[in-house]
Residue frames relative to the residue before (quaternion, step in Angstrom):
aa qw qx qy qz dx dy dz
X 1.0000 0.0000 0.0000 0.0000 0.00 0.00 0.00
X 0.6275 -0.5778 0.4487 0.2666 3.41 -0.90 0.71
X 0.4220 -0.6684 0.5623 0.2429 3.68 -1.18 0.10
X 0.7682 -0.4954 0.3700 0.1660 2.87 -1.11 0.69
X 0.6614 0.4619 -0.1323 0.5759 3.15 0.96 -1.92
X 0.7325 0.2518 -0.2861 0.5641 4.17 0.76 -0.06
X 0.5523 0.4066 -0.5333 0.4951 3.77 0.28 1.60
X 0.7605 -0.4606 0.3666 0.2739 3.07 -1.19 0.29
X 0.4503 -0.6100 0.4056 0.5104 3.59 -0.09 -0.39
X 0.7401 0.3664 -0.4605 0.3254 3.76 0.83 -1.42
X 0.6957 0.5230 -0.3065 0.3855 3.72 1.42 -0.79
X 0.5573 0.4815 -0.4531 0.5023 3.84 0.93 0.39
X 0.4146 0.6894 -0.3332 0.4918 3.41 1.49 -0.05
X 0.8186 0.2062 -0.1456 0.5159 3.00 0.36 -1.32
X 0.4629 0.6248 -0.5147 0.3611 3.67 0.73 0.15
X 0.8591 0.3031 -0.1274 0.3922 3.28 0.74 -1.04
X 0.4013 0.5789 -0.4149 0.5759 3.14 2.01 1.01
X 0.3428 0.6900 -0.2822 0.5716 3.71 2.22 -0.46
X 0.7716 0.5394 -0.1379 0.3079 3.38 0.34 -1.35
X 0.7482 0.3834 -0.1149 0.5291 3.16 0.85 -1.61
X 0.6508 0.6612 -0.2921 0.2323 3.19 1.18 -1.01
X 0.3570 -0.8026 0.3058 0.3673 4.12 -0.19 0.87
X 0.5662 -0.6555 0.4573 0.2013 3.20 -1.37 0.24
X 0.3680 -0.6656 0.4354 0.4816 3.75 -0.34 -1.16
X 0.0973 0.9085 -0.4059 -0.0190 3.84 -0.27 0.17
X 0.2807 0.5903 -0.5435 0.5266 2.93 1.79 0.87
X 0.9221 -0.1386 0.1352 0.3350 3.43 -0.06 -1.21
X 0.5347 -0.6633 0.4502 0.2671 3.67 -1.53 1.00
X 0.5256 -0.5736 0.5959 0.1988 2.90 -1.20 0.74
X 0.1664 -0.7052 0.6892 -0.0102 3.59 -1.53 0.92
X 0.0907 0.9205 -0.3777 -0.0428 3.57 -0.04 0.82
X 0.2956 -0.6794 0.6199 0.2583 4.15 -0.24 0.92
X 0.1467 0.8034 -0.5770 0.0108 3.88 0.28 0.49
X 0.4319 -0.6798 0.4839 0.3425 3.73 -1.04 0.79
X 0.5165 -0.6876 0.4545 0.2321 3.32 -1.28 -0.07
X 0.4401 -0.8260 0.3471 0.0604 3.11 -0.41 1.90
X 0.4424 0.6537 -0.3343 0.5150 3.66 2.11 -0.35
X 0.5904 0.7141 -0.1779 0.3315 2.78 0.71 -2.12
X 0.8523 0.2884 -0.0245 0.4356 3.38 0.66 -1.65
X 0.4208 0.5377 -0.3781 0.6252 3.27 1.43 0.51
X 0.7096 0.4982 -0.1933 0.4592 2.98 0.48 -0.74
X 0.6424 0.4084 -0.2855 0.5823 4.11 0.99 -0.82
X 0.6808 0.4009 -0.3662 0.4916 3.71 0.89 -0.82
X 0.7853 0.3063 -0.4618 0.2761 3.25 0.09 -0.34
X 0.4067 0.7670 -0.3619 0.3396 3.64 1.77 -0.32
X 0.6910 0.3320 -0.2348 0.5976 3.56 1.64 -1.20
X 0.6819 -0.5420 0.3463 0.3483 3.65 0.42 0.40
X 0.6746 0.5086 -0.4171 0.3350 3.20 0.92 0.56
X 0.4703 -0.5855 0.5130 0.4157 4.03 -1.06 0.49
X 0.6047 -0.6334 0.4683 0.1174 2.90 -1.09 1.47
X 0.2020 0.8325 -0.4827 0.1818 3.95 -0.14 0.80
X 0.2261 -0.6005 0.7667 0.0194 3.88 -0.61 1.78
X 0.2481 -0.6647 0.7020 -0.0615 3.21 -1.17 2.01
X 0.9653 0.1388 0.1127 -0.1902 3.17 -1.40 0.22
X 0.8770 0.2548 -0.1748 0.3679 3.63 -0.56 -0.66
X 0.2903 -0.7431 0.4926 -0.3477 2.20 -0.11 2.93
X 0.0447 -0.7202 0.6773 0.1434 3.97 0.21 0.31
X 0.7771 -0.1453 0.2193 0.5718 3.69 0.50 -1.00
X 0.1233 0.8618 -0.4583 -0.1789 3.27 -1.81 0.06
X 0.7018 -0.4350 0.0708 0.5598 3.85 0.27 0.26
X 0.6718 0.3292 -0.2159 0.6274 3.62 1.75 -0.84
X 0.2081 0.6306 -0.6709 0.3300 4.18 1.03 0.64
X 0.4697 -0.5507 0.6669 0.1773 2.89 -2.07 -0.14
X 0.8105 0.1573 0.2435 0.5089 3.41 1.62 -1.20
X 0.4529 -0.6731 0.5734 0.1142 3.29 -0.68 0.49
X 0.0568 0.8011 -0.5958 0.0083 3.65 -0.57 1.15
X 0.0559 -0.8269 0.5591 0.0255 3.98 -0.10 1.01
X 0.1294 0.7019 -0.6261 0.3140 3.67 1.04 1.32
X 0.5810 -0.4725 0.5312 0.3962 3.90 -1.21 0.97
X 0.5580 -0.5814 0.5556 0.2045 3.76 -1.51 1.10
X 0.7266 0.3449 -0.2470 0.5405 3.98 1.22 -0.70
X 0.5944 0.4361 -0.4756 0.4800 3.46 0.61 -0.10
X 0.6058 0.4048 -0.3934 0.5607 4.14 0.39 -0.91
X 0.4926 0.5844 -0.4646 0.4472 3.94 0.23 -0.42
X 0.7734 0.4982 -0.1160 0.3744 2.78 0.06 -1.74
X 0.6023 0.6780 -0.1607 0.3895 3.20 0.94 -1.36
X 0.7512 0.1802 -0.1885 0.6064 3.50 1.05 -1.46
X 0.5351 0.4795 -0.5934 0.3629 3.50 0.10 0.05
X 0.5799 0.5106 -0.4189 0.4770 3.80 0.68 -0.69
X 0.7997 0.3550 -0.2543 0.4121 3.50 0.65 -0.57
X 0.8608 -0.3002 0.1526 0.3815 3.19 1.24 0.94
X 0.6410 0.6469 -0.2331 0.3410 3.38 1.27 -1.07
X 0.4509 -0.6724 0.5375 0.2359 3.73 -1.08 1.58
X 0.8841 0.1232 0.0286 0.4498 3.40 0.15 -0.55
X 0.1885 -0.8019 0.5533 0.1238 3.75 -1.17 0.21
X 0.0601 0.8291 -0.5552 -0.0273 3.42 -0.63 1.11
X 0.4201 -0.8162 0.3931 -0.0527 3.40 -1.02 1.80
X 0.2344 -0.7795 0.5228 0.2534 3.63 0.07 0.37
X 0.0000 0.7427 -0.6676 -0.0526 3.23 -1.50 0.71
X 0.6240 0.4133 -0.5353 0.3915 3.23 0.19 0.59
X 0.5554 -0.6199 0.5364 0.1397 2.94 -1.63 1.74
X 0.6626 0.6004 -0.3832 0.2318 3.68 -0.30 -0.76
X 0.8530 0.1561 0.0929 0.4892 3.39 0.89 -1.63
X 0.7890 0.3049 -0.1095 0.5220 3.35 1.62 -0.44
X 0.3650 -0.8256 0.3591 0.2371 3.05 1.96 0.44
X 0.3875 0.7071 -0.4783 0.3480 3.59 1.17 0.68
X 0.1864 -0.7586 0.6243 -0.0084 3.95 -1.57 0.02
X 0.5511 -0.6349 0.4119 0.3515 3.32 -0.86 1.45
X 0.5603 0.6987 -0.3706 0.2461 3.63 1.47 -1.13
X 0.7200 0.4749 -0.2281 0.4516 2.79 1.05 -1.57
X 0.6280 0.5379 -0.3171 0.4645 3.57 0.51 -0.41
X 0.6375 0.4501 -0.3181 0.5383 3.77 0.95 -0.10
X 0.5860 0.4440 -0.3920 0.5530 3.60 1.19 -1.13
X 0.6681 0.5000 -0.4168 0.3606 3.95 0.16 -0.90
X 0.6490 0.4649 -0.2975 0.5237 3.67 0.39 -1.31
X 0.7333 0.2141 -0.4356 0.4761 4.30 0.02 -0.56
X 0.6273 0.4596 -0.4567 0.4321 4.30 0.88 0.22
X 0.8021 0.3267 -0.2944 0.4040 3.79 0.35 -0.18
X 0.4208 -0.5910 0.6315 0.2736 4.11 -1.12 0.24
X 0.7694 0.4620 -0.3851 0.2152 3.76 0.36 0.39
X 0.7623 -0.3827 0.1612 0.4964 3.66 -0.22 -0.48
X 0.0206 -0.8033 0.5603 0.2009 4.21 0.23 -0.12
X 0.0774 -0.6738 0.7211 0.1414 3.11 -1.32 0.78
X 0.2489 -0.5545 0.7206 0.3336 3.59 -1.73 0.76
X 0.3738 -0.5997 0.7055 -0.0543 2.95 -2.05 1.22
X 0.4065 0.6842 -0.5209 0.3086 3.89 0.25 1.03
X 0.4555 -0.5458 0.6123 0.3460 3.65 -1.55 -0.52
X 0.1400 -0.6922 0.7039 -0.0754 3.37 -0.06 1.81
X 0.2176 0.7894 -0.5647 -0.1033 3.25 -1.09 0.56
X 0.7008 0.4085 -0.1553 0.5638 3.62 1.62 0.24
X 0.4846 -0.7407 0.3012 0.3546 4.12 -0.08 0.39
X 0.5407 0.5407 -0.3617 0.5334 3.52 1.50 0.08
X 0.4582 0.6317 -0.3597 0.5115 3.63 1.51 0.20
X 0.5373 0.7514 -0.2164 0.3159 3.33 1.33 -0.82
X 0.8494 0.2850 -0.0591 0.4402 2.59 0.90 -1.74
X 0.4669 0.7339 -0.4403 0.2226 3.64 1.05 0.53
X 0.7560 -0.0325 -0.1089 0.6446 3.69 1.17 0.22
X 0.2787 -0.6261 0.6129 0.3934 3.48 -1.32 0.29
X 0.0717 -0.5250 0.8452 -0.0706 3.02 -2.08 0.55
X 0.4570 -0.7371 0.4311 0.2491 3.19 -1.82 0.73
X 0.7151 -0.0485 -0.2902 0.6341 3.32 1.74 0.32
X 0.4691 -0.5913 0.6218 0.2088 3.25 -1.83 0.49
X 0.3624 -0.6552 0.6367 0.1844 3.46 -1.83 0.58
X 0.0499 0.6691 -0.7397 -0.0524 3.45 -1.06 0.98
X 0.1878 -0.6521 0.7181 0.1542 3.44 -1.45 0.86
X 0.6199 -0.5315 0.4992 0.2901 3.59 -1.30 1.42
X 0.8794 0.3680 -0.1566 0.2583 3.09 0.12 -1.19
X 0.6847 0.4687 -0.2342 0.5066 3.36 1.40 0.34
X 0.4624 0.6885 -0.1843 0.5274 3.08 2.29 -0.03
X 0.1636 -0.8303 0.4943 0.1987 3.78 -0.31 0.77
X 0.6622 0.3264 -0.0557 0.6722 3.53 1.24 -1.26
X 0.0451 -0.7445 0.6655 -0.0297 4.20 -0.11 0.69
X 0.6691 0.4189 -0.3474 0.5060 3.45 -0.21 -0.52
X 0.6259 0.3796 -0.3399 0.5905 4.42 0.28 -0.93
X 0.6486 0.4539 -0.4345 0.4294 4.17 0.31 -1.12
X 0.7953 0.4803 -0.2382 0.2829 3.83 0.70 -0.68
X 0.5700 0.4736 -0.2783 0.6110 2.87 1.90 -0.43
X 0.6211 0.4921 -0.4589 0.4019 3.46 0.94 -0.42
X 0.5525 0.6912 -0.3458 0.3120 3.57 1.31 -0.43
X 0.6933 0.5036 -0.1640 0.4887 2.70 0.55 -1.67
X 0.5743 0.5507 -0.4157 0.4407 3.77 0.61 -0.95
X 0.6753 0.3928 -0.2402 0.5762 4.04 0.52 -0.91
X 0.6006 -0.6717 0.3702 0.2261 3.79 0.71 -0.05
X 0.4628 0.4699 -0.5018 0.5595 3.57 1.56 0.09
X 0.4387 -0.4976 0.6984 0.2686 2.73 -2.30 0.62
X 0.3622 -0.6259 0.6623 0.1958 3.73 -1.31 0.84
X 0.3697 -0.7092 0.5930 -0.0932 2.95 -1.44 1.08
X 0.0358 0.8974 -0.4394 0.0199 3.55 0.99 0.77
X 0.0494 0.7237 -0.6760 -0.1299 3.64 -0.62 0.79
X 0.0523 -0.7009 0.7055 0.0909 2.45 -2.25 0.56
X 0.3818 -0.7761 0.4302 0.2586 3.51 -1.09 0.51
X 0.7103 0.2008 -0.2167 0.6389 3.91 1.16 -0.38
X 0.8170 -0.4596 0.2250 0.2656 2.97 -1.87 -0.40
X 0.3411 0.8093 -0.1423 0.4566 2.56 2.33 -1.11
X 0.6026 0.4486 -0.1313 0.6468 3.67 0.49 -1.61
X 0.7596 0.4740 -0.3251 0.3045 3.81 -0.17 -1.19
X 0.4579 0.6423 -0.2398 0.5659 3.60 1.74 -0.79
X 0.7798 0.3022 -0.2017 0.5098 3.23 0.43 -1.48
X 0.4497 0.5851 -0.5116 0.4401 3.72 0.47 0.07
X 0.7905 0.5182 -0.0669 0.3195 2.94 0.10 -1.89
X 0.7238 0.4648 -0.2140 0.4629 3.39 1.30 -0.74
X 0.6209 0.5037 -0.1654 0.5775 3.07 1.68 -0.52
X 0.4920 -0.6884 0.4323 0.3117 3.80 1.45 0.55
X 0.2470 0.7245 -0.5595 0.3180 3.31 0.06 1.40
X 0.2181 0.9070 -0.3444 0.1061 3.15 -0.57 0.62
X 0.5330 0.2239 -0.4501 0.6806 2.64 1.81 2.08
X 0.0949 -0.7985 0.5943 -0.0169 3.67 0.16 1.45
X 0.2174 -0.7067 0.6621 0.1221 3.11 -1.57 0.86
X 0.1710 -0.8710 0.4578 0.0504 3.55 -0.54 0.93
X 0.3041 -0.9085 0.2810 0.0562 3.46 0.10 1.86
X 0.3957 -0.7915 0.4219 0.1972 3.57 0.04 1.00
X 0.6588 0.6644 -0.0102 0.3527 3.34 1.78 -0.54
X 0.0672 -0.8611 0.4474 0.2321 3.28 0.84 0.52
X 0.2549 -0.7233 0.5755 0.2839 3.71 -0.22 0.63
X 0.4703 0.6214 -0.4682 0.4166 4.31 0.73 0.22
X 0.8983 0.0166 -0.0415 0.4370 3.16 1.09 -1.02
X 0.4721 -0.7225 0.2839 0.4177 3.36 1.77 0.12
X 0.3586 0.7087 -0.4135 0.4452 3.65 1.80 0.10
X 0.1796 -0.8182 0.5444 0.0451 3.15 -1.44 1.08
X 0.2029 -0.8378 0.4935 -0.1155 3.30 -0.28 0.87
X 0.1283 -0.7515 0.6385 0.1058 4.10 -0.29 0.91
X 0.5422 0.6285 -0.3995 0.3891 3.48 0.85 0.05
X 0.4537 0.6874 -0.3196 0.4686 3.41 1.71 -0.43
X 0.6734 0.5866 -0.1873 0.4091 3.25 0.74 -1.65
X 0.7293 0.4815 -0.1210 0.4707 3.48 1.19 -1.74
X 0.7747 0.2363 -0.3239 0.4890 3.81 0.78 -0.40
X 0.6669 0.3687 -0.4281 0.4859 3.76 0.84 0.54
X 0.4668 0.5782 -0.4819 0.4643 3.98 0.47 -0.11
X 0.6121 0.5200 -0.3927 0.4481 3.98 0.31 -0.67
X 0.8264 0.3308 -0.1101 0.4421 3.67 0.82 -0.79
X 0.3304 0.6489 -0.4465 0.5201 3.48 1.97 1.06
X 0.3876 -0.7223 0.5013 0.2771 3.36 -0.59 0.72
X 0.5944 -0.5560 0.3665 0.4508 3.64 -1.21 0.68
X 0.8129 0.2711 -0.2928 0.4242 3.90 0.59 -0.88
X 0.4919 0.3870 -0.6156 0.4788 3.83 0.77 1.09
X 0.5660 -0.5841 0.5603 0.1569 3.06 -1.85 0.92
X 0.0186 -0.8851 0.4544 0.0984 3.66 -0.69 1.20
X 0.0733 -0.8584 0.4956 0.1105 3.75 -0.61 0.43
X 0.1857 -0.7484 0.5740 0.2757 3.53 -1.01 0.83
X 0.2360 -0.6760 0.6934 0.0807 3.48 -1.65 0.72
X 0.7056 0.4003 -0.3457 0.4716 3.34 -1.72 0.37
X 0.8900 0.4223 0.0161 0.1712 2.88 -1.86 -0.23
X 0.7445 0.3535 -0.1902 0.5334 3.82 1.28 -1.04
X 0.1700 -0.7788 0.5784 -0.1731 3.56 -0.28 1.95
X 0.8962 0.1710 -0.0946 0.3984 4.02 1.05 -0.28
X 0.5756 -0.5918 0.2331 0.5139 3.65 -0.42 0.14
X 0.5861 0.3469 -0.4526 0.5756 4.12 1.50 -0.43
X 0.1495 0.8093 -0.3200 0.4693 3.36 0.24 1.05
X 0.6701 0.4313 0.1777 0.5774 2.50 0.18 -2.03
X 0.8629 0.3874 -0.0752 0.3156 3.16 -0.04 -1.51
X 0.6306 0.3704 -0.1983 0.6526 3.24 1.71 -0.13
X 0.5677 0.4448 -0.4597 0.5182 3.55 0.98 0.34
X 0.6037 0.5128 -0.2778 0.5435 3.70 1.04 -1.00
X 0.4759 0.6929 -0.2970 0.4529 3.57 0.88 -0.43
X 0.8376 0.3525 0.0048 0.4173 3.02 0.33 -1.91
X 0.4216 -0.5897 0.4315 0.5370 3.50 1.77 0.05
X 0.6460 0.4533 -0.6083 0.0845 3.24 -0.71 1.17
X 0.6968 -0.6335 0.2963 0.1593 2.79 -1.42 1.57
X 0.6869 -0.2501 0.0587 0.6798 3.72 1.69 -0.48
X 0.4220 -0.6818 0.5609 0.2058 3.42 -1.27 0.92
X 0.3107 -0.6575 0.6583 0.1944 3.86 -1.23 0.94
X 0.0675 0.8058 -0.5872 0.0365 3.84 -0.86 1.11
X 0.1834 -0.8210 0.5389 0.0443 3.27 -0.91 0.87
X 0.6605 0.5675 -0.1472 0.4690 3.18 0.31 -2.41
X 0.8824 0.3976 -0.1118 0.2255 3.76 0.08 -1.44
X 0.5088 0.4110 -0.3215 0.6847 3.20 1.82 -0.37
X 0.7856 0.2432 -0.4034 0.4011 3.91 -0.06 -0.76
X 0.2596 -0.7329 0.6195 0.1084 3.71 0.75 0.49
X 0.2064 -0.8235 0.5284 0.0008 4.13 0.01 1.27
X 0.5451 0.5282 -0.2603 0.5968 3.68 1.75 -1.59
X 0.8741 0.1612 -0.3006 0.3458 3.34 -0.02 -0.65
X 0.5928 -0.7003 0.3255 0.2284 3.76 0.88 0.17
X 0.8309 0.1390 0.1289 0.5231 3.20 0.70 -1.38
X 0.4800 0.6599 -0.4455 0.3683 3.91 1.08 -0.11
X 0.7353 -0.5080 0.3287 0.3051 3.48 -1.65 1.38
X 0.0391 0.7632 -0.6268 -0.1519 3.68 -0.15 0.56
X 0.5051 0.3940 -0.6151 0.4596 3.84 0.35 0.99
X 0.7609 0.4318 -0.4313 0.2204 3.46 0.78 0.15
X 0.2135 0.8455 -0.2635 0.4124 2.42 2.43 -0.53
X 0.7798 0.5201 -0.0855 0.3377 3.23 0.41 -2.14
X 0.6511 0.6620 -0.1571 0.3364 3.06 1.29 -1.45
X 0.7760 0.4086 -0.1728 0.4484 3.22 0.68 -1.33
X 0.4383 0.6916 -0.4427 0.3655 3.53 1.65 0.03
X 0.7686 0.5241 -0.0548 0.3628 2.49 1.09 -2.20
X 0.7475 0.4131 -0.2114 0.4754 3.28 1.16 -0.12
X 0.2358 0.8046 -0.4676 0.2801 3.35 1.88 0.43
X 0.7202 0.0075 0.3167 0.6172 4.06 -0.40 -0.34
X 0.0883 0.7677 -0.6338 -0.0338 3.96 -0.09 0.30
X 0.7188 0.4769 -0.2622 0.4325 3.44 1.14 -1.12
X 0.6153 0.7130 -0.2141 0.2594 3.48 1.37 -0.24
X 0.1322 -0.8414 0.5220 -0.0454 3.75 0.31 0.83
């Protein structure tokens, strides 16, 4: 696991709000979880760019604070197209809630990912979702966190941000990598991240870019760069402006270059 002294402050913050934060240890989770391939696959079959929106109440690099219901924005981007839905839960910094992440998943027909700082397997079991985020770099034992996944039935989501991390994915049997535009050292975003580690994703692991993608050439230069779907938050819940159409938001993602690969 990474040190402390190499994260930002707001995101070593929340690491060690990760830490303290309980788990469940009464009981395992059993999960019927949809497939997150599957649905890459159907979106791009109807012509559309595959895109896991979302539901972002806030976050340390927002602008704003959006307190729209968690099932209506859900709702909102799937109408606008969206393969998949990814929900904060962590309270502290992103003002998110396992609740809300249960109320979404029984309102939509697509895939949910939880979006938190898992760093221990009794984290696991606090809500189901059909996939789960592990970040390498906050992970001591990767390889046990994935098997502990998969045992409960979610598909892990492993991000990583270099190549270094991309190794350790990979060695640790991943096989849906999220590839962070974000350095979490300095909170700096960078699509060039996305472009010099994606070349070195094997063809039969699933690859996603995160962070960072605010427009449709965007889009088009992530799809470019071989990714398989694009993780958006910031740009559909538009925080600065408060109150703007996030199915249209959504829309103009999903329709960025659809035919483009």
């Amino acid at each position: 696991m990474t040190s402390e002294t190499e994260l930002a402050p707001a995101v070593a913050s929340i690491l060690e709000a990760a830490r303290e934060r309980a788990g469940d240890v009464d009981a395992q989770l059993a999960v019927d979880a949809q497939s997150l391939p599957d649905a890459i696959a159907g979106a791009e079959a109807d012509g559309r760019v595959p895109v896991i929106a979302e539901v972002k109440p806030t976050s340390p690099t927002a602008d704003g604070t959006r307190d729209d219901d968690p099932v209506e924005l859900a709702q909102a981007m799937v109408d606008g197209g969206a393969t998949a839905i990814s929900v904060l839960t962590e309270p502290s910094h992103f003002g998110g809630s396992p609740a809300a992440l249960t109320r979404v998943r029984e309102a939509v027909d697509v895939p949910v990912l939880r979006k938190d700082f898992v760093v221990r397997e009794d984290q696991l079991d606090v809500v189901e979702a059909d996939l789960l985020l592990l970040i390498v770099r906050f992970v001591d034992d990767l390889e046990a966190l994935i098997t502990a996944t998969r045992e409960r039935g979610f598909q892990p989501l492993v991000e990583v941000h270099d190549r270094a991390e991309l190794e350790t994915a990979l060695e640790a049997g991943a096989d849906i990598i999220g590839v962070n535009n974000r350095d979490l050292g300095r909170l700096e975003v960078d699509l060039e991240t996305f472009e010099s580690v994606a070349p070195h994703v094997p063809d039969d692991v699933t690859v996603i870019a995160e962070s960072g993608i605010s427009s449709p050439a965007d889009v088009q230069r992530m799809r470019e760069a071989g990714a398989d779907a694009l993780l958006v938050g910031s740009a559909i819940m538009d925080h600065a402006g408060g109150d703007s159409d996030v199915t249209e938001n959504t829309q103009q993602l999903v329709d960025a270059g659809a035919t483009d690969t």
